[in-house]
TORTIKE-945686 format. One record per residue (C-alpha): x, y, z; residue in one letter. Coordinates in steps of 0.5 Angstrom, whole numbers, plus 500, padded with zeros to 3 digits. Example, Ala and Ser with C-alpha at 12.3 -4.5 7.8 and 13.67 -1.06 7.14 Angstrom:
2
   X   Y   Z rest
 525 491 516    A
 527 498 514    S
END
This chain:
401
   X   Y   Z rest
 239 426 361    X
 238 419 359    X
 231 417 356    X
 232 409 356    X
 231 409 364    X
 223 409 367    X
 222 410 374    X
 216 405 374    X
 216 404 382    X
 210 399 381    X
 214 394 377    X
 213 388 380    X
 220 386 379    X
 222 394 383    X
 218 391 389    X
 222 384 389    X
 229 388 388    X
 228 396 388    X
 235 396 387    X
 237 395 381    X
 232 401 378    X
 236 404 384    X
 242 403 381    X
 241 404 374    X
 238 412 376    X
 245 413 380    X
 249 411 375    X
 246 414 369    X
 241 419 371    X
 241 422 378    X
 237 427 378    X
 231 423 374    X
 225 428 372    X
 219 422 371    X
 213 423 365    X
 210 425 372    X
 215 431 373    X
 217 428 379    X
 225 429 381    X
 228 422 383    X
 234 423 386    X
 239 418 388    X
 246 419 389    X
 248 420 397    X
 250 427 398    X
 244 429 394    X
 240 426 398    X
 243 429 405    X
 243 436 401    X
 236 436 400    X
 233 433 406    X
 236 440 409    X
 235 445 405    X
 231 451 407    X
 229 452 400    X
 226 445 400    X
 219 443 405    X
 216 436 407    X
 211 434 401    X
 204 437 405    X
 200 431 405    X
 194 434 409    X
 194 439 402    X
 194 433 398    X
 189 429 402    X
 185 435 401    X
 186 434 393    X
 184 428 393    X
 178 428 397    X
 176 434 394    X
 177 429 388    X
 174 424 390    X
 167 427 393    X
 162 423 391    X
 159 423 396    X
 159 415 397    X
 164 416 402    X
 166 421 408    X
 174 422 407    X
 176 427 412    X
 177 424 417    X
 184 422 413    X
 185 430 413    X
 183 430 421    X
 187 425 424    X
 194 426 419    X
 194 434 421    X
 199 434 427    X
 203 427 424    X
 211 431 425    X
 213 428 418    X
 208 431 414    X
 209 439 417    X
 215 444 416    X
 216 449 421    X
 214 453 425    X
 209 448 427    X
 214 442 426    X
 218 444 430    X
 213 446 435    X
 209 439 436    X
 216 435 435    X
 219 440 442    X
 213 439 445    X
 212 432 444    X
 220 431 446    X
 219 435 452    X
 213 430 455    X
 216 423 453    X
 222 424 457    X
 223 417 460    X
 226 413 454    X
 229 407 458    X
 224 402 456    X
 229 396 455    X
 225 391 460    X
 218 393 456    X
 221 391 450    X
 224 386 453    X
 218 382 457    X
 215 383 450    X
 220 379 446    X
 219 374 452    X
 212 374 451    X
 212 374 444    X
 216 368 444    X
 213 364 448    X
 207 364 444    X
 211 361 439    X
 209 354 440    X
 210 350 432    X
 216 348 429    X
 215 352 423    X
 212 359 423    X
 211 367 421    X
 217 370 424    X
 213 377 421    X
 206 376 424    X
 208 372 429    X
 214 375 432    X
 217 382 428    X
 211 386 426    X
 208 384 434    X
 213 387 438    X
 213 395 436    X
 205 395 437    X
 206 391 443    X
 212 396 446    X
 209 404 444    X
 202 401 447    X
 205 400 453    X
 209 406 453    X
 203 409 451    X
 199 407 457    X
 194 402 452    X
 190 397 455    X
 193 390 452    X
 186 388 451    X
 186 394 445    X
 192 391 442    X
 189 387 437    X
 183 392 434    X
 189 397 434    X
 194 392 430    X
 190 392 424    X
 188 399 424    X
 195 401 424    X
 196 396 418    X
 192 401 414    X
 193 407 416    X
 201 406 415    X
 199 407 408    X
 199 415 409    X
 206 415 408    X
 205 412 402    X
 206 418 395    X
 200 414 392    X
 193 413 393    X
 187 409 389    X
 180 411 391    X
 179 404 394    X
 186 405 400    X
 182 412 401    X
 177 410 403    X
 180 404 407    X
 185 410 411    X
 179 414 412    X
 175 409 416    X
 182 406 419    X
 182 414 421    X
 176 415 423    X
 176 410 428    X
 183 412 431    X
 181 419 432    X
 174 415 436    X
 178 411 439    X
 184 417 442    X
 179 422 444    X
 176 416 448    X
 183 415 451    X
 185 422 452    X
 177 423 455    X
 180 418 460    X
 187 419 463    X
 185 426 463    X
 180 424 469    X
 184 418 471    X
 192 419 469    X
 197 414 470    X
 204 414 468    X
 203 411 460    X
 206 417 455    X
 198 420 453    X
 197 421 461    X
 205 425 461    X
 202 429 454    X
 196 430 457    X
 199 432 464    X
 204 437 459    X
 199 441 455    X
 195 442 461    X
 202 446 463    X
 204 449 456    X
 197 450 452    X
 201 449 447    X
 195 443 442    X
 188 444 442    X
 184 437 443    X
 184 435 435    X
 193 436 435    X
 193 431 441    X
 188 426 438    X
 192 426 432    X
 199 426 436    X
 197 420 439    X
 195 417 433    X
 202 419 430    X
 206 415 436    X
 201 409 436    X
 203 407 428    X
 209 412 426    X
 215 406 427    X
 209 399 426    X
 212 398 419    X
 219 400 419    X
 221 397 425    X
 218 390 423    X
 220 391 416    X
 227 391 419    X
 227 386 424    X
 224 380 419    X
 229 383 413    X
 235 383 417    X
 233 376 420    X
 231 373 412    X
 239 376 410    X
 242 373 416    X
 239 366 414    X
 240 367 406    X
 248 369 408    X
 248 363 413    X
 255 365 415    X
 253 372 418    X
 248 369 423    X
 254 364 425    X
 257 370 426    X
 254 373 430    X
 251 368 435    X
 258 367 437    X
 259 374 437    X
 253 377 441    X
 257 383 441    X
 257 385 434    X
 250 386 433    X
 250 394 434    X
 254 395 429    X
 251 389 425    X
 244 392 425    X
 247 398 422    X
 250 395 416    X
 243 392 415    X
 240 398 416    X
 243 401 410    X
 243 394 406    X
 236 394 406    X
 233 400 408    X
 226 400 411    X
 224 407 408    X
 226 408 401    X
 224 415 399    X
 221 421 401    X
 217 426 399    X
 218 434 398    X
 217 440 395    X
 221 445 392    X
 220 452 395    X
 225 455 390    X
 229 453 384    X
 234 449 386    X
 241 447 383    X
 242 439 385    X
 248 436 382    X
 248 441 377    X
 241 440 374    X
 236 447 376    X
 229 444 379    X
 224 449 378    X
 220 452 384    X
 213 448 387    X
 217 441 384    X
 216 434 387    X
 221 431 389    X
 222 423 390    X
 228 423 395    X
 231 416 395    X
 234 413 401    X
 236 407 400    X
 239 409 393    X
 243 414 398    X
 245 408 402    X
 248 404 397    X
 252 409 393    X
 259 407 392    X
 262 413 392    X
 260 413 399    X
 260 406 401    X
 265 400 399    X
 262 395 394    X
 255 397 397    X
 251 391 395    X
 255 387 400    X
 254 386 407    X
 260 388 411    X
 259 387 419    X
 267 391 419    X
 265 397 415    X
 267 403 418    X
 263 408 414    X
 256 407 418    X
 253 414 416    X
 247 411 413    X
 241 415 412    X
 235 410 413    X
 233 415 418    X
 233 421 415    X
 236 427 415    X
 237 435 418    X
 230 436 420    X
 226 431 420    X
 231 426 422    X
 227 421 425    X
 225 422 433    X
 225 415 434    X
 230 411 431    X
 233 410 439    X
 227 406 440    X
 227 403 434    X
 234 401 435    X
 233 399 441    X
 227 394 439    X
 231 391 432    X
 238 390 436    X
 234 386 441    X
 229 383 437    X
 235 380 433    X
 237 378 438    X
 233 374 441    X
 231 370 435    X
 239 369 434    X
 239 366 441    X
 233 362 441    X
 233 359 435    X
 241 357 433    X
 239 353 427    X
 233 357 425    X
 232 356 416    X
 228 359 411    X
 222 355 409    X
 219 359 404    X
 224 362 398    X
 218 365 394    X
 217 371 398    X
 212 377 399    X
 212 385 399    X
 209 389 401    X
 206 394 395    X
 208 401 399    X
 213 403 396    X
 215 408 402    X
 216 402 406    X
 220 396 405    X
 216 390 408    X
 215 383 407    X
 208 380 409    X
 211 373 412    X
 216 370 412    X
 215 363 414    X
 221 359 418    X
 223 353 422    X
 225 351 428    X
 230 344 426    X
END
């Protein structure tokens, strides 16, 4: 096992490109135990065989909450509020209770044709666009799945800008690690939500309409399946749970188009290859890089024993770049066949609204192809975002010629 490869995600180098460090892991060490003994794997069918093994679980962050709030109880501030609003979050439990809420959940939201939705909000969106130069994050890609899950929710559109910024903060609970100051700023954005959704559910429940937090009310009053705190926490899931991802994919998509001039061409006058485009450059640049588990047994992986209650760190977006599996991986290719990338997971877990997100990337995309033929790149000297989950840039400055 190679001693000269750090995992040191935090590098501000890893946050520009998080790939190189992919790589060298891959090639070298791909199941790579950290001085925090942590199990990075990277290689794809590790990957794929880890994310459905029985003997391995989601890494519980309501018991790692627990921890750090107990940690942390200093009774300058009130923390649990993370705990109650994460508690029913389907990402973070294992069955019984995953598959539970995510049948029941699923069973509700039965209406997915949501296209003219997405579509009336892209115009909307673009409408506001009025200057020659602007953010196509904050003004256009990080909007439109907010706007989109608060119509399907049934939301009024005069709560988007309070729930925008309060879903900015609490996108953090997916991240692995957490100072005592992010803490804090997810408990208040948790507390908040949880005010603001029992409200909500307080309403539909005497006035219902035809948003998805009316239907879920509609079907627990039939099935009795959630008490009043899963439900708020089910809707605070729904509100934020594709926010970040599917902005970080449509402004990364868009910012690769531009720097490889000739793919956006191609795409203009190729209008039907974006599908397949969007899935290459979701594999190129995935929007989630790694999850978390927990070894519930040992486990062999690519011949190395991990001992039983071990953290895993289970790299997609390595997974997704691997060469056995995908041809020159670091090149973009609209033609590639293989397309079983794994940017929305695997087995179990396997994300339940990537049919949404897919459809709110490809049309995105798009529309910004079809509005603005000859858009560029103003800004070259770009900004992450510091989750290391979530891959996103916080702006992306672009003009109109």
């Amino acid at each position: 096992m190679s001693t000269e490869i750090r995992w040191n995600p935090f590098d501000p180098a890893h946050i520009r490109d998080p790939y190189r460090m992919y790589k060298q892991l891959q090639e070298n060490d791909p199941v790579h135990c950290t001085s925090r003994k942590e199990w990075v794997i990277t290689r794809y069918d590790d990957v794929k065989s880890v994310l459905k093994s029985p003997a391995v679980r989601v890494g519980n962050r309501k018991e790692w909450f627990e921890k750090g709030i107990n940690y942390f109880n200093q009774g300058e501030a009130d923390l649990r509020y993370i705990h109650e609003a994460i508690h029913s979050f389907i990402l973070f439990l294992n069955p019984p209770d995953h598959t539970r809420i995510r049948n029941f959940v699923n069973k509700a939201w039965t209406n997915r044709n949501i296209s003219n939705i997405i579509a009336e909000n892209i115009e909307y969106l673009l409408s506001q666009i009025r200057n020659k130069e602007f953010d196509l994050v904050n003004e256009f890609a990080q909007p439109l799945p907010i706007l989109t899950i608060s119509k399907v929710l049934g939301i009024p559109p005069a709560d988007y800008e309070y729930l925008k910024d309060l879903g900015k903060t609490m996108i953090g609970s997916i991240n692995l690690y957490h100072n005592y100051r992010e803490l804090v700023a997810l408990s208040d954005a948790a507390n908040k939500f949880i005010t603001y959704f029992t409200n909500q559910i307080q309403l539909k429940t005497d006035h219902p309409d035809e948003g998805l937090i009316s239907q879920l009310i509609q079907q627990n009053q039939i099935d009795k399946e959630l008490n009043e705190k899963e439900l708020v926490s089910i809707c605070i899931f729904l509100f934020i749970a594709g926010e970040e991802t599917t902005a970080a994919s449509i402004s990364t998509g868009i910012l690769h188009l531009l720097r490889q001039r000739h793919l956006y061409e191609y795409l203009k006058v190729h209008p039907g290859k974006l599908p397949v485009a969007m899935e290459e450059l979701l594999r190129y640049d995935s929007p989630v890089q790694l999850l978390g588990r927990i070894t519930t047994t040992e486990i062999i992986v690519n011949g190395v024993t991990i001992p039983p209650e071990s953290s895993l760190i289970v790299v997609l977006a390595a997974a997704n770049r691997d060469p056995r599996i995908f041809e020159q991986p670091d090149e973009l290719n609209f033609e590639r066949v293989n397309k079983k990338h794994l940017t929305f997971g695997w087995g179990p877990h396997f994300c339940m609204g990537e049919w949404l997100g897919r459809a709110e990337i490809t049309m995105g995309i798009n529309a910004i192809l079809k509005t603005y033929p000859n858009l560029h790149l103003v800004d070259q000297d770009l900004t992450w975002g510091k989750n290391i989950s979530v891959r996103c840039l916080t702006k992306l400055i672009v003009a109109i010629d």
